[in-house]
C-alpha positions in Angstrom: -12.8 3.7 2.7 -12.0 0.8 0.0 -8.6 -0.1 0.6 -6.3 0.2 -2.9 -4.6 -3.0 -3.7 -1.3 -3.3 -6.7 -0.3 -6.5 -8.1 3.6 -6.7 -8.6 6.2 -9.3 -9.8 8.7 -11.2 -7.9 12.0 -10.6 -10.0 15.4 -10.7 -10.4 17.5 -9.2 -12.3 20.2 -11.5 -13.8 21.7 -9.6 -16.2 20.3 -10.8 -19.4 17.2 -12.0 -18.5 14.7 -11.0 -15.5 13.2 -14.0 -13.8 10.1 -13.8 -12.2 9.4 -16.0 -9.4 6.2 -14.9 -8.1 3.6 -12.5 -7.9 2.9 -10.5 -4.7 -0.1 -8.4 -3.7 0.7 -4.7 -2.3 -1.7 -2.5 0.0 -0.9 0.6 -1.4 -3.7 2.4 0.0 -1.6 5.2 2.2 0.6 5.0 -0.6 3.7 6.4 1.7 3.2 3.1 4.0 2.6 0.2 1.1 2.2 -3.0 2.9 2.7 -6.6 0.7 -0.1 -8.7 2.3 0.2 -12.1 -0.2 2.2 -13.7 -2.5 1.1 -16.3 -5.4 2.9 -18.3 -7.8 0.7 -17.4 -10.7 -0.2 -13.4 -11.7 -4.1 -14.7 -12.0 -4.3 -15.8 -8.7 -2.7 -12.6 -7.3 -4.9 -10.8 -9.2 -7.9 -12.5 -7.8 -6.2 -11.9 -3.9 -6.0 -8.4 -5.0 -9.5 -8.5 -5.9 -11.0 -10.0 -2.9 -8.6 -7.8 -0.9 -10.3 -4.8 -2.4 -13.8 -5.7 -2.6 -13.8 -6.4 1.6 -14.9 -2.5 1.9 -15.5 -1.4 -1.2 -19.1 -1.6 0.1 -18.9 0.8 3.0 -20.3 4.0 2.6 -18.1 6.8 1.6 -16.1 4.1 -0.8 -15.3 4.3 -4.4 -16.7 1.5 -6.7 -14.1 -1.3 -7.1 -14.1 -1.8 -10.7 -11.5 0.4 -11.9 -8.7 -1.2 -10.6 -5.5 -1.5 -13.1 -3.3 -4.6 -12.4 -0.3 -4.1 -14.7 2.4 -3.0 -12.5 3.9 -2.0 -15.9 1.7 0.9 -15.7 2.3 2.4 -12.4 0.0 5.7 -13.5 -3.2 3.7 -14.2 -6.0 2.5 -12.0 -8.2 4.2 -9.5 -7.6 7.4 -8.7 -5.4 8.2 -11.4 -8.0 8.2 -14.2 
């Protein structure tokens, strides 16, 4: 099964401005058990973790294809199996 990987920002909230410090990668493929397994200082290099993450099984047989992965964690409704 190709694992499901979500790309979030580090942030705080500091009242009038949100500060993001970082960008973390998320297993969220048992989505009741997500698991953050990296963190970056720059969203393009989470992104490519994610990626790599991702592509590890997407081979397998049985598993999805791995290019319809969403990034923005803006859009929490988007990416694979929510198309």
């Amino acid at each position: 099964m190709t694992r499901i990987a979500r790309v979030e920002p580090i942030s705080k909230d500091r009242g009038d401005a949100i500060i993001v410090s970082g960008w973390r990668v998320i297993d969220v493929t048992q989505p009741d058990a997500p698991v953050e397994i990296s963190r970056h200082d720059h969203e393009p290099q989470a992104i490519e973790a994610a990626r790599r993450f991702e592509a590890e099984t997407s081979s397998e047989p049985g598993s999805a294809p791995d290019d319809t992965q969403d990034y923005d964690a803006s859009q929490p409704n988007l990416g694979k199996g929510n198309d």
